[in-house]
TORKOL-919829 format. One line per field, with one value per residue: residue in three letters; x negated, y, z of N, C-alpha, C in turn. Coordinates in steps of 0.001 Angstrom, whole numbers, plus 500000, padded with zeros to 6 digits. Atoms other than C-alpha are relative to their C-alpha. Layout:
type	(ALA | ...)
neast	(X | ...)
nnorth	(Y | ...)
nup	(Z | ...)
caeast	(X | ...)
canorth	(Y | ...)
caup	(Z | ...)
ceast	(X | ...)
cnorth	(Y | ...)
cup	(Z | ...)
end
This chain:
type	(UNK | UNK | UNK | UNK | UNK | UNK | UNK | UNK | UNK | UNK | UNK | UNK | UNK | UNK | UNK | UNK | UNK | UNK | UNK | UNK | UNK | UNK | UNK | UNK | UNK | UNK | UNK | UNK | UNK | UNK | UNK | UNK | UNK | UNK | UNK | UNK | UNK | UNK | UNK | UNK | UNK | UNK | UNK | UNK | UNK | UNK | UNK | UNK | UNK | UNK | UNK | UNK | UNK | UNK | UNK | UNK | UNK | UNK | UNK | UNK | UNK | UNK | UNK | UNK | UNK | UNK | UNK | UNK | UNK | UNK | UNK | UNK | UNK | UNK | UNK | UNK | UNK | UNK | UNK | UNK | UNK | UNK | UNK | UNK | UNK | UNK | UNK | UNK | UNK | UNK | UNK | UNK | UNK | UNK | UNK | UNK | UNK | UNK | UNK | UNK | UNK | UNK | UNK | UNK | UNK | UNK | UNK | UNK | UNK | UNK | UNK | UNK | UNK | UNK | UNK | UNK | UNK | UNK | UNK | UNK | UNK | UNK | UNK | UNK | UNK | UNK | UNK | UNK | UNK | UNK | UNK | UNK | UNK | UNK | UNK | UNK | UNK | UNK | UNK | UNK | UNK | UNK | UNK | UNK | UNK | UNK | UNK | UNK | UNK | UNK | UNK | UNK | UNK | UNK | UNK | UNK | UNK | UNK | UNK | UNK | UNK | UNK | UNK | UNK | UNK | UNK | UNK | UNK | UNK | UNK | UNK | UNK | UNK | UNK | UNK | UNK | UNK | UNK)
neast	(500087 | 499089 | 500842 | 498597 | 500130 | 499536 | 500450 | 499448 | 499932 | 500177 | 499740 | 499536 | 498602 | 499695 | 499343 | 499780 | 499390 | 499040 | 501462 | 500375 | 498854 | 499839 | 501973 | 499870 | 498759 | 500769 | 500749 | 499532 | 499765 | 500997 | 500658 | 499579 | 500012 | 500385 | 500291 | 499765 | 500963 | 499765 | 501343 | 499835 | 500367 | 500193 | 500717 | 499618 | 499321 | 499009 | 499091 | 499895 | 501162 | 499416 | 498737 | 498986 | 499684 | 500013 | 498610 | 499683 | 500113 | 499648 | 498408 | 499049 | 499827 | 498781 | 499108 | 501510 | 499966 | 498565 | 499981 | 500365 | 500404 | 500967 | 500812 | 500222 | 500468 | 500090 | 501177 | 500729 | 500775 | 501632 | 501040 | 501543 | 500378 | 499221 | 500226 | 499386 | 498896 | 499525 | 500226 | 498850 | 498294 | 500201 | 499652 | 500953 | 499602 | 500306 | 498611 | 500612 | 499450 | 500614 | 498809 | 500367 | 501958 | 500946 | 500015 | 500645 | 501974 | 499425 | 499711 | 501009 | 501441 | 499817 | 499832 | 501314 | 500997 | 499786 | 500158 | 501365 | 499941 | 499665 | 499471 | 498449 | 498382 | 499875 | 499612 | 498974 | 499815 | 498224 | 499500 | 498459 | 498816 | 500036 | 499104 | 500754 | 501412 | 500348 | 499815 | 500818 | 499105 | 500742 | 498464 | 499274 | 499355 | 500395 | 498783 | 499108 | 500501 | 499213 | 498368 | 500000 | 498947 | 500687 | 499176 | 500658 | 501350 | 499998 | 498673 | 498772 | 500598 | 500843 | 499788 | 499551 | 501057 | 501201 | 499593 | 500005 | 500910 | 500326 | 499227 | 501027 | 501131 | 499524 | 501236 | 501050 | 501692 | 500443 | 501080 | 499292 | 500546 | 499143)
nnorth	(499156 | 500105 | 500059 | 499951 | 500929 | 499861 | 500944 | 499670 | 501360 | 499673 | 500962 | 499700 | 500337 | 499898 | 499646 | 500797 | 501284 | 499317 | 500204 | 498634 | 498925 | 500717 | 499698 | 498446 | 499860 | 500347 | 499371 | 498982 | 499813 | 500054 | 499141 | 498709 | 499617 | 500663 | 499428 | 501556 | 499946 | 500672 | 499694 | 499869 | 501682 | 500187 | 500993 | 501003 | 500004 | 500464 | 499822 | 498756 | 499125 | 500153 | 499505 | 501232 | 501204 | 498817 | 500144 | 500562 | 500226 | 498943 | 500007 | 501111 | 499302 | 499019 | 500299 | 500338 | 498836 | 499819 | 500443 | 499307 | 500705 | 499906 | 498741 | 499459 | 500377 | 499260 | 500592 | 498527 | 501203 | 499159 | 500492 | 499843 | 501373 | 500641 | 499757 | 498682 | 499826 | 500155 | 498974 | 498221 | 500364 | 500064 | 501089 | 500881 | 501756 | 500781 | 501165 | 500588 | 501290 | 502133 | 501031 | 501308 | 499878 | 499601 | 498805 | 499736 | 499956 | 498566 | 499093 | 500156 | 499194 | 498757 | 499539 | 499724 | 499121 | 499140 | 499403 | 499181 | 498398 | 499472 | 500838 | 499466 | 500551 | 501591 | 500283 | 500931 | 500909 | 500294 | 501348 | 499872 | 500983 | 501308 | 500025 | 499284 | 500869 | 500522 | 499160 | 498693 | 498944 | 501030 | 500962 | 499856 | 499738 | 501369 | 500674 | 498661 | 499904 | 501218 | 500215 | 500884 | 499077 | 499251 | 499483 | 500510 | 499648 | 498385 | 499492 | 499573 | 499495 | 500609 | 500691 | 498816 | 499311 | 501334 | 500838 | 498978 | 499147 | 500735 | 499950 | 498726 | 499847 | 501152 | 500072 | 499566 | 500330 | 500547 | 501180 | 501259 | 501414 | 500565)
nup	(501181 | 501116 | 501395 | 500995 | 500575 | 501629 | 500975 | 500934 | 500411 | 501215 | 500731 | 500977 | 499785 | 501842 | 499289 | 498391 | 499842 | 498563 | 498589 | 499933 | 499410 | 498922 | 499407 | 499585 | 498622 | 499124 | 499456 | 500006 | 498260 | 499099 | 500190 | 499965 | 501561 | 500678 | 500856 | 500745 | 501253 | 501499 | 500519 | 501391 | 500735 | 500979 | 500440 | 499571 | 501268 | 499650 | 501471 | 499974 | 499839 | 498150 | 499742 | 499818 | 499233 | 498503 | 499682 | 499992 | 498494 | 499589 | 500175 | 499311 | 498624 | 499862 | 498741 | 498588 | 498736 | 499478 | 498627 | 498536 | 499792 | 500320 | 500037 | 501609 | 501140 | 500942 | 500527 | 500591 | 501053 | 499658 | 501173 | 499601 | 499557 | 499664 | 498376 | 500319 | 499646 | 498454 | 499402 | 500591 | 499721 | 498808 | 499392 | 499352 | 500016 | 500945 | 499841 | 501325 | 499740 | 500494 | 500140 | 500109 | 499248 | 500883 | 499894 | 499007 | 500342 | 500944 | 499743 | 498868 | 500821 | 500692 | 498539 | 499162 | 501045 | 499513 | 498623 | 499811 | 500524 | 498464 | 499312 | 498844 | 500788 | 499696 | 501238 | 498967 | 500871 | 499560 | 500667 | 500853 | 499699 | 500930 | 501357 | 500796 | 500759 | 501553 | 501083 | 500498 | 501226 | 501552 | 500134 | 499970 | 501585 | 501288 | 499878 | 500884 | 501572 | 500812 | 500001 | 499161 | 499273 | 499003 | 498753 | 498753 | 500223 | 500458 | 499759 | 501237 | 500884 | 500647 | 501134 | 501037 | 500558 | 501236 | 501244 | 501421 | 500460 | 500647 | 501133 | 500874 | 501304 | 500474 | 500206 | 499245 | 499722 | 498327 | 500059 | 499635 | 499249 | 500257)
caeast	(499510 | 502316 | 500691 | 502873 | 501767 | 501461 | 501437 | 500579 | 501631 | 499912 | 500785 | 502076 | 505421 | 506112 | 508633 | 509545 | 510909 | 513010 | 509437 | 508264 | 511706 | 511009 | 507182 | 508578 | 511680 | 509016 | 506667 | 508417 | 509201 | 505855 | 504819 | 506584 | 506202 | 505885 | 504173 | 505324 | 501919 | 502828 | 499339 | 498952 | 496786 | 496941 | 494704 | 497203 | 499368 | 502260 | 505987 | 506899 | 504862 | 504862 | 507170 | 509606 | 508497 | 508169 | 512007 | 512833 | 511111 | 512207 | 515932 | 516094 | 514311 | 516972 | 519085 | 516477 | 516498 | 520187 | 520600 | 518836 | 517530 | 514050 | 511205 | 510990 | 510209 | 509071 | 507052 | 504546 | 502169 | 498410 | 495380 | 492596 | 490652 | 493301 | 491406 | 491653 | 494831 | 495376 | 493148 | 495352 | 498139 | 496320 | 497419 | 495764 | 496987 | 496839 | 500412 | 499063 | 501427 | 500322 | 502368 | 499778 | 496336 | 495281 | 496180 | 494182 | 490265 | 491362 | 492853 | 490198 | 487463 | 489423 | 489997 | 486289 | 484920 | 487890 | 486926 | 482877 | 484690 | 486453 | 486610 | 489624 | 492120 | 493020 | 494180 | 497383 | 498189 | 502257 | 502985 | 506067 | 509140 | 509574 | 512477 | 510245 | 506738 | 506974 | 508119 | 505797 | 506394 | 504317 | 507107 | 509222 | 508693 | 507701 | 510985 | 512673 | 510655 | 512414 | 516012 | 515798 | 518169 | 516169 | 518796 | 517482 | 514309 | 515112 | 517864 | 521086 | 519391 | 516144 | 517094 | 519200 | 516473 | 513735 | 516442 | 516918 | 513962 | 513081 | 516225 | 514687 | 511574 | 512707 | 508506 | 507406 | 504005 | 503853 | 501672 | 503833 | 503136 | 506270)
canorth	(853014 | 852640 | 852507 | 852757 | 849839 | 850193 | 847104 | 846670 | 843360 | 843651 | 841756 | 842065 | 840906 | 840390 | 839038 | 839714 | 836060 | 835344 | 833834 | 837080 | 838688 | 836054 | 837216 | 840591 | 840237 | 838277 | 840845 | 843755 | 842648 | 842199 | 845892 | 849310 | 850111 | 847892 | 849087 | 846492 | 847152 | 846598 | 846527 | 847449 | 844374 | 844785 | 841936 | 839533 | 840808 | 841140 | 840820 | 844115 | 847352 | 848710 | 851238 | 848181 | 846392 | 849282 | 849578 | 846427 | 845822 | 849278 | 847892 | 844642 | 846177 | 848988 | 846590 | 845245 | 848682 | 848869 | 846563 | 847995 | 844523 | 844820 | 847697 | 850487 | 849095 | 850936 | 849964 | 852282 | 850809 | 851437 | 850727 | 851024 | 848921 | 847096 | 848372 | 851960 | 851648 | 850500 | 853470 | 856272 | 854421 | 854357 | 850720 | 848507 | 844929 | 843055 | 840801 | 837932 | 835035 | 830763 | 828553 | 825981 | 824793 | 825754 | 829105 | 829183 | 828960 | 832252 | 834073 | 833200 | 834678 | 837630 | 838354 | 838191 | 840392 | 842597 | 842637 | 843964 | 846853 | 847749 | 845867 | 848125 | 846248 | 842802 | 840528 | 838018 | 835268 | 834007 | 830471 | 830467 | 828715 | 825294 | 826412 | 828702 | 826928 | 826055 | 829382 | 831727 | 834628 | 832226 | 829689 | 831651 | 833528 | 830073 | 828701 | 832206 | 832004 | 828530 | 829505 | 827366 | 828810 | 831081 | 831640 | 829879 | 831629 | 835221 | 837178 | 838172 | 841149 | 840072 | 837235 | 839619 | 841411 | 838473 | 836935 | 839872 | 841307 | 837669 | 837839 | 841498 | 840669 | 836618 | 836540 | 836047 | 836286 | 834056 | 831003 | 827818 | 824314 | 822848)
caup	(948184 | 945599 | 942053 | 938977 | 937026 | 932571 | 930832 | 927181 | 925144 | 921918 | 918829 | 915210 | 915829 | 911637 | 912926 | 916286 | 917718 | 920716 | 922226 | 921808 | 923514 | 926429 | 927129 | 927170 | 929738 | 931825 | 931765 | 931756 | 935782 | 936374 | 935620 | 935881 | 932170 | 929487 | 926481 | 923329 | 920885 | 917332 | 915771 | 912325 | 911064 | 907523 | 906715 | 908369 | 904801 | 906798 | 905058 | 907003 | 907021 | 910272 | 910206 | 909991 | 912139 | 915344 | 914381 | 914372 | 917430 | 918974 | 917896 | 920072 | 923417 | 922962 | 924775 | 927359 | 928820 | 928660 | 930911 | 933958 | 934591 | 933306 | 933577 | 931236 | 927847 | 925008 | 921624 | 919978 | 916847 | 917023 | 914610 | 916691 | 918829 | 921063 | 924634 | 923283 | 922583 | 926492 | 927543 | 925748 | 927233 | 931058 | 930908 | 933492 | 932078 | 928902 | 928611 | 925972 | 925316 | 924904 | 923444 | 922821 | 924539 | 920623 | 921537 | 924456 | 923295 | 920767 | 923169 | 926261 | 923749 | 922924 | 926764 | 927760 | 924709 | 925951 | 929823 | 928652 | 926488 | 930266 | 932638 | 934683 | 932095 | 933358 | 930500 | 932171 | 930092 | 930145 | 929222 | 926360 | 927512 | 926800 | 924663 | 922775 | 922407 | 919052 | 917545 | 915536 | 913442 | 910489 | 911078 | 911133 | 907372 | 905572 | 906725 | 905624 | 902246 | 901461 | 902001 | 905811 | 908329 | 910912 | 913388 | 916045 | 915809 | 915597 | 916863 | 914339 | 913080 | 912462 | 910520 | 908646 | 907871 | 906937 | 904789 | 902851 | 902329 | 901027 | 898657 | 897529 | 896553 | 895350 | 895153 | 898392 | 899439 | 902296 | 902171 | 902620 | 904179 | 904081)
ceast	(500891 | 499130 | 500863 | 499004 | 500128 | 499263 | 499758 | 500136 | 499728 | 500999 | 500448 | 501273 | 500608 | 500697 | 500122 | 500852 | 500631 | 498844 | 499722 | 501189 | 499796 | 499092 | 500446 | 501034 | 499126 | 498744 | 499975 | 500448 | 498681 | 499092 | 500808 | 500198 | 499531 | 500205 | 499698 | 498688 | 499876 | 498217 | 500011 | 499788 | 500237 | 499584 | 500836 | 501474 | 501610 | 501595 | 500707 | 499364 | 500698 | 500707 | 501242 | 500041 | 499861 | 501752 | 500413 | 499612 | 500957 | 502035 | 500142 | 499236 | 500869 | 500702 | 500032 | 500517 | 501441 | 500577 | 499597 | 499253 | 498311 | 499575 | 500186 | 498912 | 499609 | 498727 | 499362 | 498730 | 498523 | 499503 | 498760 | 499825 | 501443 | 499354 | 500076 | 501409 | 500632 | 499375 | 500272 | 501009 | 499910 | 500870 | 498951 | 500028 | 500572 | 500898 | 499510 | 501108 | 499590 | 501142 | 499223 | 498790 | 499041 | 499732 | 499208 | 498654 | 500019 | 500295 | 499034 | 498755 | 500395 | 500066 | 498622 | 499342 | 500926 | 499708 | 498551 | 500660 | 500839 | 500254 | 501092 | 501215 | 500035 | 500501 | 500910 | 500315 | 501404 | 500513 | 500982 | 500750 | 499653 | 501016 | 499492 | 498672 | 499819 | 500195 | 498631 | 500899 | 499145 | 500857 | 500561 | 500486 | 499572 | 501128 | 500913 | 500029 | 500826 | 501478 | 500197 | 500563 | 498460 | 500641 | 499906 | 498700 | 499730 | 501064 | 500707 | 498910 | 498794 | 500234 | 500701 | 499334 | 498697 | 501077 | 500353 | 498877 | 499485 | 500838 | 499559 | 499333 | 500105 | 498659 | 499661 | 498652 | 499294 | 499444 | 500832 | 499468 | 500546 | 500664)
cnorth	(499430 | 500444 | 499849 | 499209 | 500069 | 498377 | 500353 | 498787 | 500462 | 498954 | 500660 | 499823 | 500268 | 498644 | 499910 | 498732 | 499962 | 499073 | 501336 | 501192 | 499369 | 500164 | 501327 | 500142 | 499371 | 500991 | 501189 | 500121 | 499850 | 501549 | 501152 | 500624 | 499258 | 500578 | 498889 | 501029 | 499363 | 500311 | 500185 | 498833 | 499787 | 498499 | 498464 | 499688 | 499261 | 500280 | 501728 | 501380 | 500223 | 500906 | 498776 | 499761 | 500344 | 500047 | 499269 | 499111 | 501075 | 499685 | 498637 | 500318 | 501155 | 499217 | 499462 | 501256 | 500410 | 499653 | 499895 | 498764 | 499800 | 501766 | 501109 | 499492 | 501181 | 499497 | 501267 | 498838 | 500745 | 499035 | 499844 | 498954 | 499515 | 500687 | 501831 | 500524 | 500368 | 501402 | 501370 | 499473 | 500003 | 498988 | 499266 | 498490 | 499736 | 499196 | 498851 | 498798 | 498682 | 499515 | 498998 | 499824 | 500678 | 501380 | 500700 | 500712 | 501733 | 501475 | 500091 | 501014 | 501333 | 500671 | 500372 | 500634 | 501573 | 500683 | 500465 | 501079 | 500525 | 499002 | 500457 | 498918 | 498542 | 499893 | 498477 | 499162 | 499562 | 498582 | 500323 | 499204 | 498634 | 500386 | 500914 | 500070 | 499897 | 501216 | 500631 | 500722 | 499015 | 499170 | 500439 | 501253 | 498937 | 499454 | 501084 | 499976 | 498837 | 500268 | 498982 | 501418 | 500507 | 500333 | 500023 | 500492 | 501434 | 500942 | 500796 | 501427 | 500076 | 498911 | 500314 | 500638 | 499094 | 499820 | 500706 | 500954 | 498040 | 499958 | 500959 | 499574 | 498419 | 499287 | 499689 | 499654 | 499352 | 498473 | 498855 | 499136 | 498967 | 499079)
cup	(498903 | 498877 | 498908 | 498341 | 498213 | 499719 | 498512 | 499559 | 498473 | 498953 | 498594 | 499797 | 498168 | 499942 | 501356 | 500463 | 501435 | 500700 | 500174 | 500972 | 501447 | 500611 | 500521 | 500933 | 501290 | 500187 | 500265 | 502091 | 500564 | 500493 | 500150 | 498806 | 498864 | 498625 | 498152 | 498692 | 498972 | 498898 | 497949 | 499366 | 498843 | 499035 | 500457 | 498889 | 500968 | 499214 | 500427 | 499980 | 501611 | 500876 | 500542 | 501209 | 501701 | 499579 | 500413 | 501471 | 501154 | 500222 | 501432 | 501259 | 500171 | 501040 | 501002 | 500608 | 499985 | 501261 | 501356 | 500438 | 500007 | 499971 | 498694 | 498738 | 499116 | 498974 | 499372 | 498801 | 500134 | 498576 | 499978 | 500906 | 501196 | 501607 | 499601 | 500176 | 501618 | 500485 | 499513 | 500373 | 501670 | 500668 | 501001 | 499696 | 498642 | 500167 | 498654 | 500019 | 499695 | 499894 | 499968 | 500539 | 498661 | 500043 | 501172 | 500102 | 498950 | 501246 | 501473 | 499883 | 499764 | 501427 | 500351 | 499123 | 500903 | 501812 | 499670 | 499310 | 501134 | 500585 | 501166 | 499179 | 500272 | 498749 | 500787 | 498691 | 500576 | 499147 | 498721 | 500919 | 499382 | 498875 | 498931 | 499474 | 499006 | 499199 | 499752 | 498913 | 498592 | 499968 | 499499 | 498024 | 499412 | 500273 | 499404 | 498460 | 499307 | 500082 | 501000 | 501244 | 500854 | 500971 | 501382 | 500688 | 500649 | 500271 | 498251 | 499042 | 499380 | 498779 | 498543 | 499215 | 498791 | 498837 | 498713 | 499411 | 498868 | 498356 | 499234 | 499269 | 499145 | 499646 | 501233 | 500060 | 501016 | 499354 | 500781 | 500353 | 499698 | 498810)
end
């Protein structure tokens, strides 16, 4: 029986990162359709709304599915519960990425609340790269917010984007460390 496989890979992607481009070329072969879920998430006071940030995602799998190499991609933004989403999307599989064992216990708990609201939706977990472990999109605007290159981080037009929306507002609202 041939089965035609929907992934979805949630996330907020504020910004999307090239960990985030590396979860999705790896899981885009594991599935037949990979469904990139930009979640609204308000409360996570992100620097793009989410128009943005469905373009800006929408812009750098554009050339994922160019290349014939990987499954059909496509992102779409939701606001509802996260297994909803999957079952208006008649996904069967949950793409989650780890970069760190801290990320593990978080996303273990969020897996087994989501297998009692269905349990048809597996939930696959995808290491990061070693060359991409360390990124986040929180890195990656507190290093933006200081005037600290991002290049490495973020493909050309993203960083384009963070660094000028930072120059815009010359306020940001991101919560530093550094």
């Amino acid at each position: 029986m041939n089965k035609h496989l929907t992934g979805v890979y949630p996330g907020t992607f504020d910004p999307i990162t090239h960990g985030h481009l590396d979860i999705i070329k790896r899981a885009s072969k594991m599935v037949d359709h990979l469904i990139i879920g930009v979640a609204q998430n308000a409360g996570k006071g992100p620097l793009f709304i989410i128009g943005e940030r469905l373009d800006l995602v929408r812009g750098e799998i554009a050339a994922l599915n160019d290349t014939g190499e990987y499954g059909h991609i496509e992102a779409r933004s939701f606001s509802n519960l996260l297994m909803h989403f999957c079952q208006a999307a008649n996904a069967s599989l949950i793409i989650r990425g780890l970069r760190a064992v801290s990320d593990f216990e978080y996303e273990f708990q969020m897996a087994g609340m989501n297998a009692r609201l269905d349990p048809k939706i597996e939930t696959v977990f995808l290491m990061a790269s070693e060359r991409h472990h360390f990124i986040s999109s929180r890195f990656v605007k507190e290093i933006g917010a200081l005037g600290g290159d991002i290049s490495s981080f973020v493909p050309p037009r993203i960083a384009e984007r963070v660094m000028h929306r930072f120059a815009k507002d010359n306020t940001p609202e991101v919560e530093t460390r550094a």
